[in-house]
C-alpha positions as CSV (number, residue, x, y, z in Angstrom):
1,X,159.8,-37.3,-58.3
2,X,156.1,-36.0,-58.3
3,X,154.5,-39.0,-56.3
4,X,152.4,-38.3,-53.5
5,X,152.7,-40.7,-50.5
6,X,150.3,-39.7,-47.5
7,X,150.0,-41.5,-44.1
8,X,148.7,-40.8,-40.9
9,X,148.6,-43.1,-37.4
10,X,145.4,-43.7,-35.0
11,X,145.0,-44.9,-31.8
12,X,144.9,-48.6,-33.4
13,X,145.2,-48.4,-37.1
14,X,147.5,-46.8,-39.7
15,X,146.4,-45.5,-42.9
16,X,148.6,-45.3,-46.3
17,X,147.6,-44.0,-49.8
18,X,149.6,-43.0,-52.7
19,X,148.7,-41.6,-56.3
20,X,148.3,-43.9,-59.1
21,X,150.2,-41.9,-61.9
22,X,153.1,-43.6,-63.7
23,X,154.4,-40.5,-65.7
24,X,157.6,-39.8,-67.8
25,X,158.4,-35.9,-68.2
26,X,155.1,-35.2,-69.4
27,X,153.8,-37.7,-71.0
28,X,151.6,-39.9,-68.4
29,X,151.9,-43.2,-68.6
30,X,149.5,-44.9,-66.8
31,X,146.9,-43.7,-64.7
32,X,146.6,-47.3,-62.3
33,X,149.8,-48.1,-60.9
34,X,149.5,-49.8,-57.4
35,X,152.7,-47.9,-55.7
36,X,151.7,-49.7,-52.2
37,X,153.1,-53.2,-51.5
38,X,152.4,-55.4,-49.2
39,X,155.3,-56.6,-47.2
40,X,153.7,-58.9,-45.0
41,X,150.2,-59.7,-42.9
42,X,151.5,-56.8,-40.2
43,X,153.3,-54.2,-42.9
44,X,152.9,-52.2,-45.7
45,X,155.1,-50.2,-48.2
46,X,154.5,-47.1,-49.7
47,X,156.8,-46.1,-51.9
48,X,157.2,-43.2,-55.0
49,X,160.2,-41.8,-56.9
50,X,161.2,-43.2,-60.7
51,X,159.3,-46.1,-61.8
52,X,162.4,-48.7,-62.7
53,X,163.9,-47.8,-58.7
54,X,160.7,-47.8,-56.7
55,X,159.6,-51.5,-58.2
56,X,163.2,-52.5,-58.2
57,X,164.0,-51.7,-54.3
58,X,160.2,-52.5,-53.1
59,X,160.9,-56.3,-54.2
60,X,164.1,-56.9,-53.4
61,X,162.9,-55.9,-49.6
62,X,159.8,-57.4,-49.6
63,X,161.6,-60.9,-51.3
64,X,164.4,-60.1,-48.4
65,X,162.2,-60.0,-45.3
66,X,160.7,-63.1,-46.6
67,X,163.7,-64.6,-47.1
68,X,164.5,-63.5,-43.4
69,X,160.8,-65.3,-42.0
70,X,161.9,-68.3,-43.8
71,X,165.2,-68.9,-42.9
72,X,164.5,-67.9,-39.0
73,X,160.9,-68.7,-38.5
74,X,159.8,-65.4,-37.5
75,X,158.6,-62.0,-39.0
76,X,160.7,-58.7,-38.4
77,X,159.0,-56.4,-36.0
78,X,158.0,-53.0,-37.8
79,X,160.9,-51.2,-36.2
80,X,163.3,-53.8,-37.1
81,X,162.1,-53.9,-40.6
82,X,162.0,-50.2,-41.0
83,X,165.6,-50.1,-39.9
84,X,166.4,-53.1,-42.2
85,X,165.2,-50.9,-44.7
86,X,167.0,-47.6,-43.9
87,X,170.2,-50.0,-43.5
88,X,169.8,-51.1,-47.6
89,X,168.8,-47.9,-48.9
90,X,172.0,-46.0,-47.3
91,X,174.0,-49.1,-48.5
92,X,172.8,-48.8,-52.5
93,X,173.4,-44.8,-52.0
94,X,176.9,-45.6,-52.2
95,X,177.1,-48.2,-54.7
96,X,174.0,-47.6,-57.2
97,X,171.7,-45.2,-55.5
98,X,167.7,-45.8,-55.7
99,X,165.7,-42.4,-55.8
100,X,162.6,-43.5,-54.1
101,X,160.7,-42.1,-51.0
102,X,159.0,-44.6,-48.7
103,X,155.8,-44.9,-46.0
104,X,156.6,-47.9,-44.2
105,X,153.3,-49.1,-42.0
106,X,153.2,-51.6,-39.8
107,X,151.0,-53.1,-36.5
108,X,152.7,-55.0,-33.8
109,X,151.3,-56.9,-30.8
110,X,153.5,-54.9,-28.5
111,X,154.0,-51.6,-29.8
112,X,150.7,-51.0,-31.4
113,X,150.5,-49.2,-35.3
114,X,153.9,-47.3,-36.1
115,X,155.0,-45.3,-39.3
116,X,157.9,-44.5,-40.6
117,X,159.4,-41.9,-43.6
118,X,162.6,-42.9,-45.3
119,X,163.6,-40.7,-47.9
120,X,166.1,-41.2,-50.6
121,X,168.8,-40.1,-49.0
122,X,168.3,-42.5,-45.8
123,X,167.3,-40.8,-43.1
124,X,164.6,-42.1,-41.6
125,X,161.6,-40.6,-39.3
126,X,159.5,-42.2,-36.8
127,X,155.7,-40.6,-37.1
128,X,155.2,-39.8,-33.5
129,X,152.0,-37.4,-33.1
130,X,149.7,-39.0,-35.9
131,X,150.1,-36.4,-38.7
132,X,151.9,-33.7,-39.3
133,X,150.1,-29.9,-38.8
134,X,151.1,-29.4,-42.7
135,X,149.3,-32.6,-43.7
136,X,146.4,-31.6,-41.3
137,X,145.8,-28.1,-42.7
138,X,146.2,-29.4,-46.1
139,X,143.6,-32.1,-45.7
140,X,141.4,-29.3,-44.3
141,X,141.4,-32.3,-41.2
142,X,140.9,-30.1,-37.8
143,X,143.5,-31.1,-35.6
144,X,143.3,-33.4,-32.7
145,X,145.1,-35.7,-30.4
146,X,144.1,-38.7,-31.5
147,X,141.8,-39.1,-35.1
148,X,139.4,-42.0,-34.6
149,X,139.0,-44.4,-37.1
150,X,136.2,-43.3,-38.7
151,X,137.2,-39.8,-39.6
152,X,140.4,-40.7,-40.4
């Protein structure tokens, strides 16, 4: 899996981006894949690992929470979702795993813009301080407390 998946949290925004490659060994594919999928108005998923998994799982979650707005009337919460999410993904690794890494973004009323990194093996991690320092000193982005929206 040679995806890259970046994501970083503000004071009032998130912020997702992901490669555009499509590649087999190395022969590459196409160069304008769209490997960020909108799950709702609020959230976003990010997603990268073989090509066949990561469009597979992406859709049946985003079909599944709308499925879930439809039958109750209301939208998961970010952290409901994202746990939704982890839930599946360790539920296919026993039966027919998925090999896909996943940003999930979201914005709620109440708890403000969250992020969360679920990797293929399920375990899943709350973005907490905005960016990790190896993301920041790879980005060449000085760090800070908080990175307004307009530098970010």
């Amino acid at each position: 899996m040679s995806d890259t998946l970046i994501g970083f949290v503000g004071d009032d925004y998130v912020l997702l981006a992901a490669d555009a490659t499509n590649a087999f060994s190395i022969i590459l594919m196409k160069d304008d894949e769209d490997k960020i999928m909108k799950l709702d108005s609020h959230k976003l998923l990010a997603a990268g690992g073989e090509n066949g998994d990561r469009v597979q799982f992406c859709e049946y979650i985003q079909k599944n929470l709308s499925l879930y707005r439809y039958r109750t009337g209301r939208a998961l919460g970010t952290n409901a979702a994202a746990h939704y999410l982890r839930g599946e993904l360790a539920r296919f690794l026993r039966e027919s795993p998925y090999q896909v890494n996943l940003l999930m973004a979201g914005h709620d009323e109440e708890d403000g813009p969250s992020l969360y990194f679920i990797d293929y093996m399920a375990s899943m991690h709350k973005n907490e301080d905005g960016g990790s320092w190896l993301r920041l000193l790879l980005l060449f982005v000085h760090p800070r407390q908080a990175v307004a929206q307009g530098h970010a």
